[in-house]
N, C-alpha and C positions, 0 to 999 in steps of 0.2 A: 257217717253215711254220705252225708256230703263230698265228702275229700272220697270216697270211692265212685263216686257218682263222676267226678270230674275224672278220674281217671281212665276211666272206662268212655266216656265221651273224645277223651283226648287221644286215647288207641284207636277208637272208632273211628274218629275222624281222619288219623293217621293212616287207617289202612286203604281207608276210601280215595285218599287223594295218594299213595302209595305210586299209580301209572308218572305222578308229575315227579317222584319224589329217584326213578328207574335214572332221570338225567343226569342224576349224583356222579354214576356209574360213568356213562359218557363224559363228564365233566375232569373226572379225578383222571381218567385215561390222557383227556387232551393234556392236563397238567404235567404229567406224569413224563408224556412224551416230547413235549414244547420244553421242559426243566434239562432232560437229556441231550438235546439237540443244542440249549443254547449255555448249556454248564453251569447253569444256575440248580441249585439245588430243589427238588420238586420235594422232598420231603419236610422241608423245612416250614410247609404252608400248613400240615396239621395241626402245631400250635397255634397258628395264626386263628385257624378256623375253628376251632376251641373259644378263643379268649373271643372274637369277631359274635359265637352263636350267646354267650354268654351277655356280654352285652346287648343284645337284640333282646335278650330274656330278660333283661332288668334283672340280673341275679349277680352281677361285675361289671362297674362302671369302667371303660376302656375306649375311651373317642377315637386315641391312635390309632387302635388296634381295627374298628370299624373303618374308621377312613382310609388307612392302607389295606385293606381287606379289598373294599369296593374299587379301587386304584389301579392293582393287581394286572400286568400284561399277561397277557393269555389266560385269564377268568373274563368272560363276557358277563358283565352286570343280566344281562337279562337270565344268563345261565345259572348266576347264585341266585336270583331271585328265586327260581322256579327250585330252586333243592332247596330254601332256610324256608319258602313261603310255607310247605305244608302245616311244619312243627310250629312255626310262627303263629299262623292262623289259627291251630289247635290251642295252642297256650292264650292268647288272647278271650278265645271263644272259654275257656274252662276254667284258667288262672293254674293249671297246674304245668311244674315244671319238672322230664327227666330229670334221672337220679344223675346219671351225667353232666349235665350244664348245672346243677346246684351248688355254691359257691356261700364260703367253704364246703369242701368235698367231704362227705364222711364215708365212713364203713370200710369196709373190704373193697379193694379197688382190683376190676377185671380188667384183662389184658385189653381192651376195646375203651377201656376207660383210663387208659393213663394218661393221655396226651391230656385231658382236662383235667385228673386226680392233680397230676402235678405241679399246673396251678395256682392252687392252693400252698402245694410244699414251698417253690419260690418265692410265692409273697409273702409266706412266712418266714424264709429266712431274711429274703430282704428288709422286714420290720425289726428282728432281733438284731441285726447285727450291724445293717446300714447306717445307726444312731450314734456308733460310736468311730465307724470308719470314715475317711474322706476319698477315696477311693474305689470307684464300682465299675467293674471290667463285664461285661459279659462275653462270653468266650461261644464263639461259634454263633453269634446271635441269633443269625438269619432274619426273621422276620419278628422277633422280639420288639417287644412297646414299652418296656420299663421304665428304662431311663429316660422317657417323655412323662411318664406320669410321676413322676418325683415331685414333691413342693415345691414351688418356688421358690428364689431364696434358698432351696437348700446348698447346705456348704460340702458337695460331692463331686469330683470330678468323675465324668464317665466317658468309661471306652467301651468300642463294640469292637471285635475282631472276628474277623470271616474271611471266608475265599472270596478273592478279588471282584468274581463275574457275578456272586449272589450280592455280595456289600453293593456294584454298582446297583446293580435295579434294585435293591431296597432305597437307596439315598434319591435315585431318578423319581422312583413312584410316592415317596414320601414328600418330595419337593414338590410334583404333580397335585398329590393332595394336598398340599397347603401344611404339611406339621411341620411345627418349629423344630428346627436340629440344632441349632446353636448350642445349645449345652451337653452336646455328647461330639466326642472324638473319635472319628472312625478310622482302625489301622486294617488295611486288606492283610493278610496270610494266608497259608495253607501249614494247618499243623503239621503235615504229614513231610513236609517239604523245606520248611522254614525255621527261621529262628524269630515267632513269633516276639516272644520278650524283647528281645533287642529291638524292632521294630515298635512295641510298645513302648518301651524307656525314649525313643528317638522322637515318640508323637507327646512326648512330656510326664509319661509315668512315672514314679517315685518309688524304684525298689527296695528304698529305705524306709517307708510306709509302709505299716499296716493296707491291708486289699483287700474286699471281697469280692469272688471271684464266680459268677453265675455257669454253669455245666449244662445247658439244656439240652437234649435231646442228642447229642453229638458224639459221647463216646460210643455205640455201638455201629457206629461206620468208618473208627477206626481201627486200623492194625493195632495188634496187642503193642507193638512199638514205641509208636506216637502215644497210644493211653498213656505208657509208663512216662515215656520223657513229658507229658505236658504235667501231670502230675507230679514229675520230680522237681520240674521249671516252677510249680505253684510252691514246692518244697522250700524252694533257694531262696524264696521272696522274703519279706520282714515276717517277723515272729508277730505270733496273733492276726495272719491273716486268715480267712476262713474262703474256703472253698465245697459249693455245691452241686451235687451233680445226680443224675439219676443212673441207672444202667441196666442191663440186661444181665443173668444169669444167662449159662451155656445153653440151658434148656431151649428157648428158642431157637435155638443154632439147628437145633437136630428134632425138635419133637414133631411127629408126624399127622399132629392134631390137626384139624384143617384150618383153624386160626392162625397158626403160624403156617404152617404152609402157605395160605394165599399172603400173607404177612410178606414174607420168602421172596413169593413171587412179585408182589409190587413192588418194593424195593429192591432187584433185580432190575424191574424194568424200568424203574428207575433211574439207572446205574449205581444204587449207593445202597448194596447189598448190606444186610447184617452182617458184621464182621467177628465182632469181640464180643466176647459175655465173659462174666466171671467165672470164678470154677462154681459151679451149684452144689459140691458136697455141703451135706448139713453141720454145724450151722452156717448158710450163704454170709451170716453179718462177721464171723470170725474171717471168712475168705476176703470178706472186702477188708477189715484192719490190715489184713495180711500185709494185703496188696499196697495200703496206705504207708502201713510203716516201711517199707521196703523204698516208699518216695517220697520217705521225709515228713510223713502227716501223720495226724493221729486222727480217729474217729473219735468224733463228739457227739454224733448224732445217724439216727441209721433205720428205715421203716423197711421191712421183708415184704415183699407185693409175691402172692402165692404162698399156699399150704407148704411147710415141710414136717410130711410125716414117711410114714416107714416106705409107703408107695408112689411119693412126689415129691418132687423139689420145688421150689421155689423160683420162679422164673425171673423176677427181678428187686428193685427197691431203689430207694432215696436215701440220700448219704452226704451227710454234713462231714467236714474234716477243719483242722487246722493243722499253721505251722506251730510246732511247742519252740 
């Protein structure tokens, strides 16, 4: 009765202060269109702002992640105040926390809750397999905090690689905040453009290592091309590397629901349209081996995000791979 009592306080609360919460709307526009103009990626803040609401909820500890949240060119501090204040204050006042920001993530995860479901999947593989590799790449980083929260002392070297104009203001705005960078090595590219690896191997990578290799958020903005060749690139690398990544099925490409639709539309406006999705015939996790064994990887690990039954497919999933 309790834990229903706090729930019901905690929407109530929510809807009441709902007018303050409308600046969300103005806020993601300004980013949206400040990310466009200066070729920084504007999509790349939703994980940020995932892992940022998590910490404020005492449900995932992430100092980085806070501190370059608040850092952020073109977020006005006073602007994130007035969007995290509502939910903040309600959680304070009740102790209860959305199913969203709960940390580990469980259940069935809806399209609106991946950017934080996923979360979860990453620092899950980062604890299986980080232990026995010395190499940690994350690939497309953007505004990723990981390899700042690693132990001390750990024996890992880490790379971030991104497009040139998002790595700058991430490294600007993290020096502004005060985090330490010294133990990660940041190579600029453009997957779509570049010969990333070589570019990595020149900033001290070991393609005779074992790697593990982070995917966040990145492959459904690119061309079916670039997926394959960076997947093939993970292929070439030493045996028993592993690579993680999340992805879109076709479904959002085309479905006329209004979730993807405005989905669609912000990322458009954007400029970093959805691109690539897998093929969504059933089964979607036979489609992704497909597509792995074709670049050299084998699937080790694999979660379906969406129903597949006689009248739905499955819109996306999470996808562990290695080299055999």
């Amino acid at each position: 009765m309790r834990d229903l009592t706090s729930v019901v306080v905690y929407y109530l609360l929510s809807i009441l202060l709902f007018p303050v919460t409308l600046t969300y709307l103005i806020w993601v526009g300004r980013i949206l269109q400040a990310g466009r103009r200066s070729g920084v990626s504007g999509t790349a803040q939703g994980p940020l702002s995932a892992r940022f609401t998590e910490h404020k909820l005492g449900t995932r500890e992430d100092e980085p992640a806070s501190r370059l949240m608040m850092a952020l060119p073109n977020v006005p501090p006073l602007g994130l105040r007035l969007t995290s204040w509502p939910m903040l204050l309600a959680h304070r006042l009740t102790g209860y926390v959305p199913k969203t920001f709960r940390y580990p993530y469980e259940g069935d995860v809806p399209p609106v809750a991946e950017a934080a479901a996923r979360i979860t999947f990453f620092d899950a593989v980062v604890d299986c397999y980080l232990a026995g590799i010395t190499q940690f790449v994350i690939l497309g980083a953007g505004f990723d905090t990981r390899a700042f929260r690693l132990p001390k002392g750990a024996h890992v070297r880490s790379f971030e690689v991104d497009a040139p104009k998002t790595q700058a203001v991430k490294r600007a705005t993290m020096a502004k905040a005060g985090i330490d960078t010294a133990g990660v090595t940041f190579v600029a590219a453009d997957f779509e453009q570049e010969d990333w690896l070589a570019q990595l191997v020149q900033a001290g990578f070991d393609p005779g290592e074992p790697a593990l290799f982070l995917w966040e958020g990145v492959m459904v903005y690119l061309e079916k091309e670039a997926v394959e060749a960076t997947l093939r690139t993970i292929g070439g690398t030493a045996k028993g590397s592993v690579v993680a990544f999340d992805y879109f099925t076709t479904e959002p490409l085309v479905s006329r629901a209004l979730y993807w639709r405005y989905g669609r539309a912000a990322t458009n406006i954007a400029g970093e349209p959805l691109t690539f999705g897998i093929d969504s015939t059933p089964p979607s996790r036979d489609r992704v081996a497909e597509l792995l064994e074709s670049c050299g990887l084998t699937l080790v690990g694999q979660r379906t995000l969406g129903q597949e039954t006689e009248g739905q497919r499955a819109w996306g999933g999470f996808a562990i791979a290695m080299v055999p």
